[in-house]
N, C-alpha and C positions, 0 to 999 in steps of 0.2 A: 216173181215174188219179191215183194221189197220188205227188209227186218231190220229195227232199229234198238242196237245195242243202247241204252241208257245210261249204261254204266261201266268201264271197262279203265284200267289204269295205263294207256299206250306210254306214259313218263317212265313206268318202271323199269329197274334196271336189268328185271330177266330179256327185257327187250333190248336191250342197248347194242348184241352183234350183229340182229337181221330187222331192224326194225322199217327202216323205208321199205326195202324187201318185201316183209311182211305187211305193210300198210298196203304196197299195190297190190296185194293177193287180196285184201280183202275187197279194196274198191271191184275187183273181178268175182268177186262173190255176190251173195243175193244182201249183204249186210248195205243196206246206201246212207242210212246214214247212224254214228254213234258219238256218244260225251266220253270225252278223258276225263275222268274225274278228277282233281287236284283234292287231296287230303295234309296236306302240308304247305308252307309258303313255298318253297322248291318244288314240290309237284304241282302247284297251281298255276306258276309260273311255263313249267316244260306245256303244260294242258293247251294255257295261252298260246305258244307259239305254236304247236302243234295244229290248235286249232286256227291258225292265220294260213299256216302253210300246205291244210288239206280243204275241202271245198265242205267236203262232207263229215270234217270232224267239229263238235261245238266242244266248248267246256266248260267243270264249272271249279271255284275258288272257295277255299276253304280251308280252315283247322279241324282235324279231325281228334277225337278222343285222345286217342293213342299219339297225339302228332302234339300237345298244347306245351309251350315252354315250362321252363321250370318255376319263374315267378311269375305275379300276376301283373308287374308291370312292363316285363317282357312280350306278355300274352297281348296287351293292347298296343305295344306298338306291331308288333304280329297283323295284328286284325287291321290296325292302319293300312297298312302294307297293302293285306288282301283287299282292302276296300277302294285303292287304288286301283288297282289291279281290274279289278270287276267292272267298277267305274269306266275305264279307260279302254277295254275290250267289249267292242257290238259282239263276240260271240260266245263271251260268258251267260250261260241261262242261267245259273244257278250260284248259289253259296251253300258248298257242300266237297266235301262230305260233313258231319256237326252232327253230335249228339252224345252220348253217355256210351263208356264199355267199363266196364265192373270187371270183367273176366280179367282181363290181363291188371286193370290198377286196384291194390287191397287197399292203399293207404287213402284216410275216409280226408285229409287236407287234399289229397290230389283228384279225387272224386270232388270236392268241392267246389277246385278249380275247372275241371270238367264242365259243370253246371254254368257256372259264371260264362265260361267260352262259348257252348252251347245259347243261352241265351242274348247274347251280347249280339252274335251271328243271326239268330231270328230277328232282333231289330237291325241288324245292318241289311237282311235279306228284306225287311220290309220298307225301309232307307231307299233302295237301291229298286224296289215293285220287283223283285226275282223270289221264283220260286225257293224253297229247301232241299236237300238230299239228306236225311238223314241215316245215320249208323246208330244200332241201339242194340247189346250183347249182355247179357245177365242184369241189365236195369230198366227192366220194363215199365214198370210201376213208375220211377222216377223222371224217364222219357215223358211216357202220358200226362203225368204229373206236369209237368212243365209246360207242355203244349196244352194242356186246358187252362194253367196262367199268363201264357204268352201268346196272341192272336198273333194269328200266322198268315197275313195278308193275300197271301198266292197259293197258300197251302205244300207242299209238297210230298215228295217220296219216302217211303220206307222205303231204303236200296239194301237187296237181298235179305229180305225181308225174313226174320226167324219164325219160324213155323210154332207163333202163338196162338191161340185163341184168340186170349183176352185182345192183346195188342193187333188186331188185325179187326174183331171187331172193332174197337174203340180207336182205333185210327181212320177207320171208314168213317165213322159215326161224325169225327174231326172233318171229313171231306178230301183225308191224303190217298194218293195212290200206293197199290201192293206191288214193288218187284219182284218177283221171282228168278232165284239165280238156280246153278247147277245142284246145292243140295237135293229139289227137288225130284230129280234125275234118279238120286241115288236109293240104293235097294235097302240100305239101315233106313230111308228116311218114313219113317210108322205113319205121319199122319201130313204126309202130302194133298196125297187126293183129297182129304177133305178140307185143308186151308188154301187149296185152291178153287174148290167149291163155291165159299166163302165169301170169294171176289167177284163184284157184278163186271159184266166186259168192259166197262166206262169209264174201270179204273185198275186194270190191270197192265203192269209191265211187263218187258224181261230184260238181263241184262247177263253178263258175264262175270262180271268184278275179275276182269282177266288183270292179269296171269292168273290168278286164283280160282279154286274150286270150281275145277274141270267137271263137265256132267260127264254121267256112266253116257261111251263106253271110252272117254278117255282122263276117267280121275286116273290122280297122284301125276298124269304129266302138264305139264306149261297149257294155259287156257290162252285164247287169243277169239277175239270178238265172232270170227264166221261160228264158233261155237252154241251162237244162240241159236241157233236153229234149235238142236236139241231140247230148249229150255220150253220153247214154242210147241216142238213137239209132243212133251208130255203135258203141258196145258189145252194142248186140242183133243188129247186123247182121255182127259179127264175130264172134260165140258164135251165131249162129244161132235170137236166142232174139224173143219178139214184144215187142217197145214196152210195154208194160203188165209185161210179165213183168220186164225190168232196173228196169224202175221200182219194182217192189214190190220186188226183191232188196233194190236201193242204199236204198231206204226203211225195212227191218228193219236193214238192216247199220249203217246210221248211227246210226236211235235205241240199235241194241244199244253202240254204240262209245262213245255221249255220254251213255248208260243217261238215257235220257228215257223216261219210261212212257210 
């Protein structure tokens, strides 16, 4: 069985005492291959080398919501940066992570800058023919908003995708893929099974967004990529399909997304 993690943050710092360590556990795992994700100029960078010095790790560059400098003219040279960056690495697939979070920023000037980032990124991603990774956390409506005024050339990801309705409809309807991370795992989560219903196999992922949001039966500790199995395994068991089978879907779907041969 081969599983490919899409999204998993190997830069971050809860990984920093065992991380070689833990990288060759994984390569001895069923995980073959997975994206560091870069959500800041520093993590996209670590993603970069990361991805040079493992065979089977890619990655992708990007400013994340949460990650956009304080001015707007600090944000472009920012984005210069990543656009080097991207540029300059064959195993960047993506510009990403990018898009709107409301939850953590109240103030409506730095939500503005938000947007500006956000789109600035969709034309660097379409600049560059790379797909998107996007984050989108209490601004549903504004996300979508966005992506139906801004053609998205390669289309991309909802990564961990929040258990909307609307936004999972109308992200398909767009042509993007659905991630699924470990919330879906979890026993608070009400309307799993049916936002996994939802997604045709064509375009379904999984990922970890490790360290983060470990699936039951290991929330609240440290996540790390061989975890998707689990993620896999509640979407076979909600499509009624066998373990090995979402495994090889999410496995074609990804390399088709991040065009890895």
């Amino acid at each position: 069985m081969k599983l490919f993690d899409n999204h998993s943050h190997l830069d971050d710092e809860k990984f920093d005492e065992d991380r070689e360590e833990l990288i060759e556990k994984i390569k001895n795992s069923n995980v073959k291959m997975l994206i560091s994700a870069g959500y800041s100029l520093e993590g996209s960078t670590k993603a970069v080398e990361l991805s040079k010095k493992y065979d089977f790790i890619y990655a992708t560059c990007g400013i994340s919501p949460n990650d956009i400098p304080q001015t707007e003219e600090e944000l472009w040279k920012t984005l210069d940066k990543i656009e080097k960056l991207a540029k300059e690495n064959s195993k960047v697939r993506a510009i990403g992570e990018i898009g709107l979070d409301y939850y953590w920023e109240k103030d409506e000037k730095r939500r503005e800058l938000q947007k500006k980032a956000f789109i600035e990124q969709i034309k660097l991603a379409n600049k560059l023919e790379l797909t998107i990774v996007i984050h989108t956390r209490e601004a549903v409506m504004d996300t979508l908003d966005i992506l139906k005024k801004n053609s998205v050339n390669k289309k991309g990801i909802f990564h961990c995708c929040p258990l909307n309705r609307e936004l999972v409809k109308e992200g398909l309807k767009l042509g993007f893929y659905i991630s699924f991370a470990g919330p879906v795992t979890f026993k608070n989560s009400k309307n799993a099974d049916e936002i996994i219903s939802m997604v045709p196999d064509d375009k379904i992922l999984i990922e970890t967004d490790s360290p983060y949001l470990s699936p039951e039966p290991f929330r609240g500790k440290r996540n790390d990529p061989r975890n998707v199995e689990y993620v896999a395994k509640k979407i076979a068991d909600v499509k009624g399909l066998d373990l090995e089978e979402v495994a090889e879907i999410t496995y074609n779907n990804a390399k088709k997304v991040f065009e890895i041969n």
